[in-house]
N, C-alpha and C positions, 0 to 999 in steps of 0.2 A: 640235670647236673647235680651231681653229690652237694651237699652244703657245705660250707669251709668250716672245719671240724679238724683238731691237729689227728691225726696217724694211728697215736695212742689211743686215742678214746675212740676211733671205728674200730680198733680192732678188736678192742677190750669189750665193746656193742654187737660185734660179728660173733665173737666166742661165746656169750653169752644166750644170745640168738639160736645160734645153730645148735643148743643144747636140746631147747626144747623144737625148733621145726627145722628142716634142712629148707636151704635157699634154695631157688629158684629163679636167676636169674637170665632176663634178657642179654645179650650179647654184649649193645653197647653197655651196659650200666657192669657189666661183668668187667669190660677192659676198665672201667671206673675207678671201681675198686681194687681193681688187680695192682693198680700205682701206688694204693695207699697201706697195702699191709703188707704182713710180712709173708716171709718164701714159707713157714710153715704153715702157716693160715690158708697162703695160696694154693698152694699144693695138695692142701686136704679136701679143701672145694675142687679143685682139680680133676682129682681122683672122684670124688664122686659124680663128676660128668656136669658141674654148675659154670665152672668156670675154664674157658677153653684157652686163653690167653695165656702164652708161656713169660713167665717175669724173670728177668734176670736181675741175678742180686750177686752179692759179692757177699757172704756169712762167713766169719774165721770160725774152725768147729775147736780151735786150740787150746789144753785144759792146761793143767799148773803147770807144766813146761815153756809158756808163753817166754818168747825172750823181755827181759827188764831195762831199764835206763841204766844201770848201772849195778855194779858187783853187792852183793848183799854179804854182810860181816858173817862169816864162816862161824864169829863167836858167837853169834844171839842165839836164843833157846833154837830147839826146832820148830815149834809153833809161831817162834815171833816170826822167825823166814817165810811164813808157810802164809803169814797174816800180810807179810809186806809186798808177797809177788800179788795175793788175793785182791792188795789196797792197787796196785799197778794195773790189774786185768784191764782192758778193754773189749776183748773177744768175742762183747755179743752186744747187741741193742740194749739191754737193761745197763748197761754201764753208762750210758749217756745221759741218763735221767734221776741215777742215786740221787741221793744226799748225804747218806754213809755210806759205806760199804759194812755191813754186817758178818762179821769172821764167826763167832762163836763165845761164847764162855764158858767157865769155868774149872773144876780142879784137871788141871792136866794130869793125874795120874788117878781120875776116879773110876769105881767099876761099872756106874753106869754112864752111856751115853745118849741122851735125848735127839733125835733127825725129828724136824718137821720138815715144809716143804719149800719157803723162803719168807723171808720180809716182810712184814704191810708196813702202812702207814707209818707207827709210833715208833717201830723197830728202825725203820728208814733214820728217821730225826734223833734219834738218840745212839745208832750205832750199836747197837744191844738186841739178843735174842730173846724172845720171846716177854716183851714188855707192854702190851695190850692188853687187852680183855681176853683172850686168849690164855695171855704168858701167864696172867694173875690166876690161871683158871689152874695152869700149868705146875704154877708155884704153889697153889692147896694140896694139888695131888703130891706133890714131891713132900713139900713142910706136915701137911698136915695125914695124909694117910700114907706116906712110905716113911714119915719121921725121922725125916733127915735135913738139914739145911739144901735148900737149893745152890749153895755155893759148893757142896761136897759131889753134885755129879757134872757133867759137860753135857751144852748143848750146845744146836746147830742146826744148818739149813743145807737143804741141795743146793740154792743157790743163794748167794751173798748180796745178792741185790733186789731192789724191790721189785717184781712184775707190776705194770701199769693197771688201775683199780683193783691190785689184789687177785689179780688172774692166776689159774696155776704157769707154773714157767712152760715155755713152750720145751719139744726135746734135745732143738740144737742148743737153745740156753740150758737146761740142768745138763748137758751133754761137754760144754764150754766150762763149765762150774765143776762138775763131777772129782775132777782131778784135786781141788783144793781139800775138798771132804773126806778122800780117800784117803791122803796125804792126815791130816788130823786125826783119822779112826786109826791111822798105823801109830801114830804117836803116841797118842791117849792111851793106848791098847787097851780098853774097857772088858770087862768079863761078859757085860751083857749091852747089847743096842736094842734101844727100845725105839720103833719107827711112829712118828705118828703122820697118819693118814696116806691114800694112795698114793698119792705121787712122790713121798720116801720111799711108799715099798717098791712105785715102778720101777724107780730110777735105782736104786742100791741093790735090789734081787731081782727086777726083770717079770715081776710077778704083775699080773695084768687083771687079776681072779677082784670080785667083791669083798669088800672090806671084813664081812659077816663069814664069809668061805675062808677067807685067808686067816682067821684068829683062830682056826679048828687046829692048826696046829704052828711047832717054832722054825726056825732058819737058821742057817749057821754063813757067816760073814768072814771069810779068814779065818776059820777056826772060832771065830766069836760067836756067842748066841744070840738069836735073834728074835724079837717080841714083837709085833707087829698090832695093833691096833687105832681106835679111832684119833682123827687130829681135838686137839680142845674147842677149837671152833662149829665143830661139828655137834659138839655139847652144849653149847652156848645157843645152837639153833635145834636143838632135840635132846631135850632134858633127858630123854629111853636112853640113851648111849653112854651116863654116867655106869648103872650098873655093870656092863660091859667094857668099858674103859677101866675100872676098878679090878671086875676080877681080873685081867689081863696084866695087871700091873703088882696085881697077887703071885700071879705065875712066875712072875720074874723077880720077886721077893723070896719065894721060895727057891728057887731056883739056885740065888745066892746066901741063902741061909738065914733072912732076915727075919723070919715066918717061922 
């Protein structure tokens, strides 16, 4: 028998796991598990022939179109609309568990726009993008080598909510979320988007390729250009990846004439 463990943390331990060895499970220990996670978790053990149990789930895949509790003032900016269906979502499991909902900041008409991947911890508690060891990491490269206040570009997340230990979001969650961010980059209309790490570039260009393969060249977003390199956490765990991160952020200084 599984141990009593809440939902969140098997699966946040399953994800983690099957990175480095794929499962191998017995039958019964398969139906086990198969109650306690999620349809995409399931599914992917599934598919690789570990787990044969079909789970039925009820997932909404509904992005910023979701209906609201009520009419939203036609007068507020278009961003503040855009923040208040985002503070309403329920549409996937990670809404159950916030503590904020994390929309984005800053200049709503800047030329750059910053994508990570969503939430941890700190960003969770304070309602704010990129506010960790991370966001600080985030904020030298903006302040100190693009020399600009970090309050003159926008940023944001595929999705507005925390994933459980900091997991990347699964695909129907950044798939639930996608809508609110797409909605924001039309607003903002940024001259240049700068993605950090895979699971911005999966989810906004569909690009699937290594992080190292994908910076060999740019992307174009709506007619927007697209820069694509490493997340700041990735730097924080391999100090190699500053130089790279930097020229990349050169590219897209140039790009806009800063250079």
């Amino acid at each position: 028998m599984i141990p009593s463990i809440s939902p969140e943390s098997l699966e946040a331990w399953l994800l983690w796991q099957q990175k480095f060895q794929p499962f191998t499970f017995n039958e019964k220990f398969a139906e086990e598990i198969n109650s306690s996670i999620s349809e995409e978790i399931a599914k992917s053990f599934r598919e690789a022939g570990v787990i044969p149990v079909q789970k039925t789930v009820s997932v909404s895949v509904t992005t910023a179109e979701k209906s609201v509790e009520e009419p939203i003032d036609d007068s507020l900016p278009p961003l503040e609309k855009v923040r208040i269906k985002a503070g309403r979502c329920s549409a996937c499991r990670l809404a159950a568990k916030r503590t904020n909902m994390v929309f984005g900041e800053g200049n709503e008409n800047a030329d750059i726009m910053f994508i990570g991947e969503g939430p941890g911890e700190d960003e969770d508690l304070s309602g704010r993008p990129f506010v960790g060891k991370a966001g600080q990491l985030l904020t030298k490269i903006i302040e100190n080598g693009m020399k600009i206040p970090r309050s003159q570009v926008y940023i944001a997340n595929i999705v507005k909510c925390r994933p459980p230990a900091n997991r990347d979001p699964m695909p129907d969650e950044a798939q639930c979320c996608i809508g609110f961010l797409k909605e924001q980059i039309k607003i903002v209309n940024p001259k240049v988007l700068i993605l950090l790490g895979k699971v911005a570039m999966k989810n906004l260009l569909g690009i699937e390729s290594s992080m190292s393969k994908a910076r060999e060249t740019t992307y174009e977003y709506e007619g927007i250009k697209v820069f694509v390199t490493y997340h700041p956490s990735a730097l924080l765990r391999n100090e190699a990846y500053k130089r790279p991160v930097w020229e990349d952020i050169k590219k897209a200084m140039k790009y806009l004439g800063m250079m």
